[in-house]
SEBAMI-568724 format. One record per residue (C-alpha): residue number from 1; residue in one letter; x, y, z. Coordinates in pm, 1 decimal, padded with zeros to 6 digits. Layout:
BEGIN
{n=NUM	res=A	east=X	north=Y	up=Z};
...
REM end
This chain:
BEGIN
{n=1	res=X	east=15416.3	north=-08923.8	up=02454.9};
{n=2	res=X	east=15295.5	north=-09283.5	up=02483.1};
{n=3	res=X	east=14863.4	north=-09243.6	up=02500.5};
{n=4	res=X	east=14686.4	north=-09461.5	up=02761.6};
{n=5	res=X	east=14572.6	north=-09708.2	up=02460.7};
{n=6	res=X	east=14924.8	north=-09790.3	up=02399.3};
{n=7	res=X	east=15018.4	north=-09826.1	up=02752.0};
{n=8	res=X	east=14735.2	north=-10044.2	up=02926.6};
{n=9	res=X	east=14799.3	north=-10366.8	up=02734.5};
{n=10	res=X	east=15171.1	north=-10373.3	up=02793.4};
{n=11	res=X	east=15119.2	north=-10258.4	up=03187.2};
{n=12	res=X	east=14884.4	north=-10647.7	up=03151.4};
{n=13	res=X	east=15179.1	north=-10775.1	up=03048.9};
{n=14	res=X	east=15389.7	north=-10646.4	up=03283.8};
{n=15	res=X	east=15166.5	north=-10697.9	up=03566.3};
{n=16	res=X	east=15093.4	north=-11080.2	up=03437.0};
{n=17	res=X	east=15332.7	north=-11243.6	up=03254.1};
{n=18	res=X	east=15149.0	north=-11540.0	up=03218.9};
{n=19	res=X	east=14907.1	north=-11316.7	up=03007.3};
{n=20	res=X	east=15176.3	north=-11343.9	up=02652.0};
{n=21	res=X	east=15193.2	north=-11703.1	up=02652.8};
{n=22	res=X	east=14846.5	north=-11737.8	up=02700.6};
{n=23	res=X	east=14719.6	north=-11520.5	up=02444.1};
{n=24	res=X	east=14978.0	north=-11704.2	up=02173.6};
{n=25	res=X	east=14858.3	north=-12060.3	up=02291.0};
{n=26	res=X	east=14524.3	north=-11994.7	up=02304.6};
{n=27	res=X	east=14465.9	north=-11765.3	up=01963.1};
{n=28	res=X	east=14777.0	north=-11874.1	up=01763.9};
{n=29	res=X	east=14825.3	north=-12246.6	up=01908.1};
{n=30	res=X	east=15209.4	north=-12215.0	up=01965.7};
{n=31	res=X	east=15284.4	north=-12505.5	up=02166.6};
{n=32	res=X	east=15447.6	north=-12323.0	up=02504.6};
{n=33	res=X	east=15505.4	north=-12511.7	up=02800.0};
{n=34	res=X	east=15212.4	north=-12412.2	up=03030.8};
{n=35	res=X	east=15339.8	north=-12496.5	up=03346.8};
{n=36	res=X	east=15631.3	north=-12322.6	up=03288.3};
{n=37	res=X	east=15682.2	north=-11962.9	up=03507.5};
{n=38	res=X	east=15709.9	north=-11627.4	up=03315.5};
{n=39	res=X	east=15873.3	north=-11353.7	up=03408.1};
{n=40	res=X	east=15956.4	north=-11007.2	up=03304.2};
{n=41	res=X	east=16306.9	north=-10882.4	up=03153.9};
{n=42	res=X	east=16469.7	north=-10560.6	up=03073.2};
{n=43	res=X	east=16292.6	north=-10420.9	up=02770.5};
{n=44	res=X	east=16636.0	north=-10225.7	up=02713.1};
{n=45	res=X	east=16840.8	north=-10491.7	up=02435.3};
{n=46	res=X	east=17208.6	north=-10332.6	up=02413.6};
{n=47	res=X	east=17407.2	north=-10434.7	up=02023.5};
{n=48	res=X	east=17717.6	north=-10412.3	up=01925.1};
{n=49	res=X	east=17712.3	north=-10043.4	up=01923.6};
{n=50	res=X	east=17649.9	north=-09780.8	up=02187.3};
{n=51	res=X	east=17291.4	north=-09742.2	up=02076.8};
{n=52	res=X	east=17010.0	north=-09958.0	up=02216.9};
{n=53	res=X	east=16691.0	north=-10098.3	up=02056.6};
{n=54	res=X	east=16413.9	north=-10085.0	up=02343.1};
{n=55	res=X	east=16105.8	north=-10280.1	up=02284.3};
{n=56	res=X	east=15790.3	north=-10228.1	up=02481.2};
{n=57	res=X	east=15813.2	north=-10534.5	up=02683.3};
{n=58	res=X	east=16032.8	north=-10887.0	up=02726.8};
{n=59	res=X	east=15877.1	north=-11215.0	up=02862.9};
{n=60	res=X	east=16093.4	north=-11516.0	up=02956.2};
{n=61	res=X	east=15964.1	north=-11840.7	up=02974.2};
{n=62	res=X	east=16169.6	north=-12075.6	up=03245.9};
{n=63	res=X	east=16354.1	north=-11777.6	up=03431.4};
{n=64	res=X	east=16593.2	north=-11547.5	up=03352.3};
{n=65	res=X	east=16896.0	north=-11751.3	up=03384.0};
{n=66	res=X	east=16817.2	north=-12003.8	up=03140.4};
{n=67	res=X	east=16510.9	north=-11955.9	up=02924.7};
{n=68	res=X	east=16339.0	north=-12193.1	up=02690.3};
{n=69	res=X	east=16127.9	north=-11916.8	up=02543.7};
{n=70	res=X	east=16152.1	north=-11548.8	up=02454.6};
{n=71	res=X	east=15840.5	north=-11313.9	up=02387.8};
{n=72	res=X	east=15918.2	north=-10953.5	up=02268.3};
{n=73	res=X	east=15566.0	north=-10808.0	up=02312.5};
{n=74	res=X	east=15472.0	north=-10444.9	up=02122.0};
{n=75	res=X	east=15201.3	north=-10234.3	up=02127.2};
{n=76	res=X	east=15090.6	north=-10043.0	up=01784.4};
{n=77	res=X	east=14792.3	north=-09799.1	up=01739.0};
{n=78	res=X	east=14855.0	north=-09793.5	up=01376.3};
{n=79	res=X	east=15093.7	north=-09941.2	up=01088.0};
{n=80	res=X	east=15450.3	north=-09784.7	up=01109.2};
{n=81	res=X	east=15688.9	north=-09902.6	up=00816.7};
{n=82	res=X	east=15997.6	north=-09844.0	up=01053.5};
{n=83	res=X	east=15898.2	north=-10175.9	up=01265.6};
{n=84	res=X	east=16005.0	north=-10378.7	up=00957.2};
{n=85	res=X	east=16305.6	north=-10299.2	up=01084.7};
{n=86	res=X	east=16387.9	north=-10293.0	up=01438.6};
{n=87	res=X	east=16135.4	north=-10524.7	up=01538.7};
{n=88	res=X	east=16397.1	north=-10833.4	up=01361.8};
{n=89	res=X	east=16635.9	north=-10660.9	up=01548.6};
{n=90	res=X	east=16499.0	north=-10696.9	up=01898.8};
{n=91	res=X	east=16422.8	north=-11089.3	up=01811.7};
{n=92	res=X	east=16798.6	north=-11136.6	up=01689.3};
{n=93	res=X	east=16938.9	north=-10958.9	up=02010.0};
{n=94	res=X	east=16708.3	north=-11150.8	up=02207.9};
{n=95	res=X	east=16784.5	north=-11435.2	up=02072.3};
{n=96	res=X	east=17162.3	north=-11364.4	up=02092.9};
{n=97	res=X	east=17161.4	north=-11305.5	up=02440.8};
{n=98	res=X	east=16978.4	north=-11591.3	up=02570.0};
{n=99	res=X	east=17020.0	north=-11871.1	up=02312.2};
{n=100	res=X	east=16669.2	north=-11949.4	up=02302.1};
{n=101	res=X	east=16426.8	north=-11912.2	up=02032.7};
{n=102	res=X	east=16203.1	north=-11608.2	up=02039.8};
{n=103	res=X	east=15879.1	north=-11489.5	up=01943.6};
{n=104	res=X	east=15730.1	north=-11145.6	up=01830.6};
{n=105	res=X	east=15356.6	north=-11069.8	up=02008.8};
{n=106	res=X	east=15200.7	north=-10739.6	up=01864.1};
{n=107	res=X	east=14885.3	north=-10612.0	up=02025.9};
{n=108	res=X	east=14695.0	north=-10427.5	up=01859.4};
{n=109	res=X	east=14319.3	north=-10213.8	up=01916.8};
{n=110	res=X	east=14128.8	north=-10379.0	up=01607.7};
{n=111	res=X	east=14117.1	north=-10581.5	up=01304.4};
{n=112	res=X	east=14251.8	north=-10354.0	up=01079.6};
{n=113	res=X	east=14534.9	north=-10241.9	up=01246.7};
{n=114	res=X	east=14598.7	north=-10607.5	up=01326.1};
{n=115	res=X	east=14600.9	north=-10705.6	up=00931.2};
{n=116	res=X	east=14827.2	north=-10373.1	up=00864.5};
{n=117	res=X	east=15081.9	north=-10483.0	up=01145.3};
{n=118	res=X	east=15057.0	north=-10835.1	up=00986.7};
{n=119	res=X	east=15232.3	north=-10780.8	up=00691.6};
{n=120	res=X	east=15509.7	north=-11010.5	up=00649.5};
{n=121	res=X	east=15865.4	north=-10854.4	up=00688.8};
{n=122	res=X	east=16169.7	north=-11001.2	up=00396.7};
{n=123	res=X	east=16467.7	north=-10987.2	up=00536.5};
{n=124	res=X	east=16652.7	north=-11035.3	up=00169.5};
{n=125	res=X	east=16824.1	north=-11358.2	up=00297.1};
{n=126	res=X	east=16662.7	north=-11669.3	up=00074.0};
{n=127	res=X	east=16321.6	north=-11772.2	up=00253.1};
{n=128	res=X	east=16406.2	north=-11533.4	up=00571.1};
{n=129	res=X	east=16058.1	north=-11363.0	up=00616.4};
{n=130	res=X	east=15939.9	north=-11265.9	up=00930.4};
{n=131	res=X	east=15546.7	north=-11243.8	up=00982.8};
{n=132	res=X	east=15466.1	north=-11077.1	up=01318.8};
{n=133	res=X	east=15190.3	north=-11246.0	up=01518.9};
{n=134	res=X	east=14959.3	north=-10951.5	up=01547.5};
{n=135	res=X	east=14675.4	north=-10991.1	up=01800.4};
{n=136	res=X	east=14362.6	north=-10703.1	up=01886.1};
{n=137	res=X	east=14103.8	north=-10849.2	up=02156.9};
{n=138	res=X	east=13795.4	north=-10959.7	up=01935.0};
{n=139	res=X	east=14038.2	north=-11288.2	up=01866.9};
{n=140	res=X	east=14028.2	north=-11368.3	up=02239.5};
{n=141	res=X	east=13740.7	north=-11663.7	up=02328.9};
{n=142	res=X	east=13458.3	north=-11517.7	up=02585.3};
{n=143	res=X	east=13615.8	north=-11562.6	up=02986.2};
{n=144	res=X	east=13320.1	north=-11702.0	up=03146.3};
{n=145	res=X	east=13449.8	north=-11895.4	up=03470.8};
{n=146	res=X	east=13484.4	north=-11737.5	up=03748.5};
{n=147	res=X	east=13775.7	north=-11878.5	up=03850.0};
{n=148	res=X	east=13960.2	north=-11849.5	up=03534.0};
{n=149	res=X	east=13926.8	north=-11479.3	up=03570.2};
{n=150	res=X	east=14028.8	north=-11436.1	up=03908.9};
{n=151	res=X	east=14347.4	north=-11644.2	up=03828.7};
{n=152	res=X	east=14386.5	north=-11411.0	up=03486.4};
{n=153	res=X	east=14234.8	north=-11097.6	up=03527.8};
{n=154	res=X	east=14400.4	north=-10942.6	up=03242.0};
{n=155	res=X	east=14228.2	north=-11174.9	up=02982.7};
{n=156	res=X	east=13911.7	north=-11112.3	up=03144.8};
{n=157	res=X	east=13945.1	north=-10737.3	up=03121.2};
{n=158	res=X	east=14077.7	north=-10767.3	up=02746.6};
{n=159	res=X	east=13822.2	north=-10979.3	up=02639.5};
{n=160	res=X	east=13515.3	north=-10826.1	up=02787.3};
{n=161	res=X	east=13473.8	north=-10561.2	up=02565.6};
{n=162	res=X	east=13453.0	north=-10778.3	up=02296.4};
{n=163	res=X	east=13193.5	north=-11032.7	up=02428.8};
{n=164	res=X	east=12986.8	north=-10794.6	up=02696.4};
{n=165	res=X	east=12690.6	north=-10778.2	up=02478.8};
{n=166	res=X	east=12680.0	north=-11094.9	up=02328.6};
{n=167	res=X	east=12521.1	north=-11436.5	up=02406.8};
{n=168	res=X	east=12770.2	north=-11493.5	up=02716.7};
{n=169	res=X	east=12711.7	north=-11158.7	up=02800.5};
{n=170	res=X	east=12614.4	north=-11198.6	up=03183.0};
{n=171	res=X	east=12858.6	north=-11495.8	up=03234.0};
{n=172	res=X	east=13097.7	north=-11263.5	up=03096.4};
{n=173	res=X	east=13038.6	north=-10985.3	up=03273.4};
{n=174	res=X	east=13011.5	north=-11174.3	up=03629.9};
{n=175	res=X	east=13354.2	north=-11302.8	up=03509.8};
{n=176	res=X	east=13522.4	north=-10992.0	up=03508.9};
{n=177	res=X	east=13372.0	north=-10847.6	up=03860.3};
{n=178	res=X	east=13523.9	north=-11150.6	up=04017.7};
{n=179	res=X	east=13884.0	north=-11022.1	up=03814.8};
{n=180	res=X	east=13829.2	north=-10643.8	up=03982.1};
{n=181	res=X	east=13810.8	north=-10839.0	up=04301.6};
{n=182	res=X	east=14144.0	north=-10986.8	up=04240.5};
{n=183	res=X	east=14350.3	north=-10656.3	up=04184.9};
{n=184	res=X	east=14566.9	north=-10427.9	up=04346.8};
{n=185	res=X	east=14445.5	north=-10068.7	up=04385.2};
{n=186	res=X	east=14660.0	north=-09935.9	up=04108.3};
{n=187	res=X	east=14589.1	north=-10187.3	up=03860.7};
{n=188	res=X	east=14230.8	north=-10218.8	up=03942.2};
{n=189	res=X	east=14154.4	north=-09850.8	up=03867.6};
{n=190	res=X	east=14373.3	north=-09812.8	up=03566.9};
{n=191	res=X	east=14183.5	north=-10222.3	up=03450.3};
{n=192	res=X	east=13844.0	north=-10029.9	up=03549.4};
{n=193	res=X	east=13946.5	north=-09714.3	up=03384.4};
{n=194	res=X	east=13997.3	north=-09925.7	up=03065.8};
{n=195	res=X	east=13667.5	north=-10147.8	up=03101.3};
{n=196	res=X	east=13447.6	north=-09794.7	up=03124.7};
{n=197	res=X	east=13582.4	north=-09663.9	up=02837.4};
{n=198	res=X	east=13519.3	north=-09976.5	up=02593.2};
{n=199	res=X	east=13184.1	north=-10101.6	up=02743.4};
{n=200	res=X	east=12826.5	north=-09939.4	up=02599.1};
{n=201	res=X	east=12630.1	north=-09811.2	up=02886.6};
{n=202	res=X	east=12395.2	north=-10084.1	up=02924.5};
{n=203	res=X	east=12654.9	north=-10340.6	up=03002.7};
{n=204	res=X	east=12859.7	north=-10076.6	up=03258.7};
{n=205	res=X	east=12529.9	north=-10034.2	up=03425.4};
{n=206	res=X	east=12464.6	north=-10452.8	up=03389.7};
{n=207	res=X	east=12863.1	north=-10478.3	up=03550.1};
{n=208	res=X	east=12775.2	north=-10216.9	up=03820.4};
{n=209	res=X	east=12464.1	north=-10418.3	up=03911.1};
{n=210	res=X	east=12634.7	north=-10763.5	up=03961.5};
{n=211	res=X	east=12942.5	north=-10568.1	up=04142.3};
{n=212	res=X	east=12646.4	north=-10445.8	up=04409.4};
{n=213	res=X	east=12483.5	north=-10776.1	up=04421.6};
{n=214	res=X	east=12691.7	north=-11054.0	up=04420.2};
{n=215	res=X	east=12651.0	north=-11331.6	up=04681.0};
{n=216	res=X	east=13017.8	north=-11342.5	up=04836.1};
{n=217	res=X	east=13230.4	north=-11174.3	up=04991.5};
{n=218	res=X	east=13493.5	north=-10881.8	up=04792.8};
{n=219	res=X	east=13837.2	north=-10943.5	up=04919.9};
{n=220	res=X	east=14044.2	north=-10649.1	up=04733.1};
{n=221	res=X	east=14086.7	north=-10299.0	up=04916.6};
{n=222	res=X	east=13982.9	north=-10193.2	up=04525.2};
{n=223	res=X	east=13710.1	north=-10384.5	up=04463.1};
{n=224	res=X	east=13546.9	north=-10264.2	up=04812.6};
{n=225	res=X	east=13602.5	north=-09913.1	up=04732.2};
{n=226	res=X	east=13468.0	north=-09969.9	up=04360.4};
{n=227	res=X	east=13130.9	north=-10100.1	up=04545.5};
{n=228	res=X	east=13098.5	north=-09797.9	up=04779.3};
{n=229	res=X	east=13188.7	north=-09574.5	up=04505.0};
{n=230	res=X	east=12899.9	north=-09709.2	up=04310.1};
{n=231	res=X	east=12654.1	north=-09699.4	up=04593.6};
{n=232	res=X	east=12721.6	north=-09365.7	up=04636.7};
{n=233	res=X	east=12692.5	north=-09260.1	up=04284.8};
{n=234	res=X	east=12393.7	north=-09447.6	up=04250.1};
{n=235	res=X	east=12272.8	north=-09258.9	up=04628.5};
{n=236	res=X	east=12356.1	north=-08925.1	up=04454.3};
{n=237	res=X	east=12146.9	north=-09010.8	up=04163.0};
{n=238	res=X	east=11826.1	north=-09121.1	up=04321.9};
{n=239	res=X	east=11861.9	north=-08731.7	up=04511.0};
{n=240	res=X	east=11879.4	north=-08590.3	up=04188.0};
{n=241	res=X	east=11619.4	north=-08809.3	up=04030.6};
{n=242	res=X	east=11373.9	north=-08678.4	up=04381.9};
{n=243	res=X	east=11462.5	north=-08281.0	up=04350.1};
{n=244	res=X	east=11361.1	north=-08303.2	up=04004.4};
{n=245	res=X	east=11073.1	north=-08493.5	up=04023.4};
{n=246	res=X	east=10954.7	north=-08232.0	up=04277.4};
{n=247	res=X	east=11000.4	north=-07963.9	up=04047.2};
{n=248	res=X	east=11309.4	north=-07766.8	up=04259.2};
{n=249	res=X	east=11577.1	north=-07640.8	up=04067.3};
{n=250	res=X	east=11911.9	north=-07805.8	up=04077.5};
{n=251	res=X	east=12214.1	north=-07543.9	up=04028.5};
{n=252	res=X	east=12539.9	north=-07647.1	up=03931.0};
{n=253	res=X	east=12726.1	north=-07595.3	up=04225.1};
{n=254	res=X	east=12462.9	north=-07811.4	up=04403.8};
{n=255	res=X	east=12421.0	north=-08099.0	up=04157.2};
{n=256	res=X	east=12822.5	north=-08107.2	up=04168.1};
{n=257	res=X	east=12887.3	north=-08127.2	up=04523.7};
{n=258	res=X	east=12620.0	north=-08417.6	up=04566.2};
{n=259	res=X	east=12760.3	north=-08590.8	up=04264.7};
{n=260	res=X	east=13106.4	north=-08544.8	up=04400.2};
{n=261	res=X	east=13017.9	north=-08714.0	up=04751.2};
{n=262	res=X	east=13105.2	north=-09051.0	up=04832.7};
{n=263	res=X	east=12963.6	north=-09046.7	up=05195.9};
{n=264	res=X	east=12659.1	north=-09281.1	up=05155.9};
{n=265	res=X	east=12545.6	north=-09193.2	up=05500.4};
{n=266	res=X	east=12566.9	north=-08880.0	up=05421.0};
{n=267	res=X	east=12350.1	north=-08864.1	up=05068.3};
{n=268	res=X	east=12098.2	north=-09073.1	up=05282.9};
{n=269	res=X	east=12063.0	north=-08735.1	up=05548.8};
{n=270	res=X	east=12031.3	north=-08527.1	up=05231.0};
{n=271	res=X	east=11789.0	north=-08798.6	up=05092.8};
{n=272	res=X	east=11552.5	north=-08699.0	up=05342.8};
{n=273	res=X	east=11560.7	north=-08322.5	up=05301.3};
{n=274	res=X	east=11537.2	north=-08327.6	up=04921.3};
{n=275	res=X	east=11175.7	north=-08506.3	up=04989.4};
{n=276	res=X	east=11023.7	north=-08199.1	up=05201.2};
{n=277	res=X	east=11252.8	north=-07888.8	up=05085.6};
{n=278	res=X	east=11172.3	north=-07676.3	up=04815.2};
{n=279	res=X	east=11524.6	north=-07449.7	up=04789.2};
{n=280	res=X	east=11821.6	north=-07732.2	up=04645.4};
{n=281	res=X	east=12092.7	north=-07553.6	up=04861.3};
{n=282	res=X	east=11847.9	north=-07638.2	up=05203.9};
{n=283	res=X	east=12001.3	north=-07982.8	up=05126.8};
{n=284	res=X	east=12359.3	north=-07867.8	up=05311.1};
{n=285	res=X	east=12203.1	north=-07668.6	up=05589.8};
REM end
């Protein structure tokens, strides 16, 4: 079954197009047209026999109906010998069936797997050797406009990681709150759900901090609820933080339920009892 590692890049592409072609102009300089419109396409390519070879993802530059470009786009966790052969397949076909030249994008989680991936495939035919363009996100470039990000969230989110705790650090990180603000509710929480588990704790709490604070406006349904869901966690913590200070003991049921709320209004009422009760389950009466 296909892990949430393998998935979450090609769901990028899937969700943004654009996001193939940009990664292979901007790490491998392939000249692709940039104003040109890129959509998705079956990821099922039918041969000359009943069986199919399904790739994880198809991008068409130009439209569907006639393409200049084709982008077969894979996802690999680790080196697996049997791509050297089905992944010149799926570049034939798609070659075959739209008459347009095609490229092969393989992301990958790191370096290594990258350089594994890389290894250049000989067909047998004189000087017919195939070398996959294998890409993991520390060969992105830092996202540190705003407005880039919002127009691309899915390079933002990609490249984060990578760049949160380095000398763009804050530029970076402001980048990507403005890219939660430009998702869907589904894609923001899987994008967020991605960010959390590939940022150190310092920069999730630096991310949360400029989510709370920024100067404008959130527009996204997501992005609001990502705000109030901080608030309330950080609400929740504060209580916590006060019981303990106090000296009352905190049992589990208790320190679960106020954890658990997202009520802001309502950790503020229990706010007030934690500073004068001395029994943690007073909070709820």
């Amino acid at each position: 079954m296909p892990t949430k590692e393998h998935e979450v890049p090609l769901e990028m592409v899937r969700n943004q197009p654009q996001l193939a072609p940009t990664i292979l102009r901007t790490v491998f300089g392939i000249d692709l047209p940039e104003e040109a419109p890129a959509s998705v396409a079956s990821e099922s390519t039918p041969g000359l026999n009943p069986a199919e070879l399904r790739c994880d993802a198809t991008i068409l530059l130009d439209g569907p109906e006639d393409p200049t470009w084709g982008i077969i786009v894979e996802s690999q966790l680790r080196y697996d010998k049997e791509k050297s052969f089905s992944w010149p397949g799926y570049l034939a076909l798609l070659r075959g069936r739209h008459k347009c030249p095609v490229i092969l994008l393989v992301f990958c989680p790191n370096s290594a797997t990258a350089q594994a991936c890389a290894k250049p495939i000989d067909m047998g035919h004189p000087e017919w050797v195939l070398k996959p363009l294998t890409f993991h996100p520390g060969m992105l470039p830092p996202v540190t406009d705003v407005e880039e990000a919002r127009r691309l969230p899915e390079l933002s989110v990609l490249s984060t990681p990578v760049h949160s705790e380095g000398p763009h650090a804050k530029s970076v990180l402001t980048s990507v709150a403005a890219a939660i603000d430009a998702l869907s509710r589904d894609s923001g929480e899987l994008y967020d759900d991605y960010l959390k588990g590939r940022l150190s704790e310092a920069a999730r709490e630096i991310l949360e901090e400029i989510v709370k604070t920024a100067g404008y406006e959130w527009q996204s349904d997501f992005a609001k609820s990502h705000i109030a869901r901080g608030r309330a966690e950080g609400e929740a913590k504060m209580l916590l933080l006060m019981l303990e200070a106090r000296g009352v003991a905190i049992p589990d049921d208790v320190r679960k339920r106020v954890t658990d709320c997202t009520d802001t209004a309502q950790l503020e009422r229990w706010a007030k009892r934690a500073a004068v009760i001395e029994d943690a389950r007073d909070l709820f009466d």
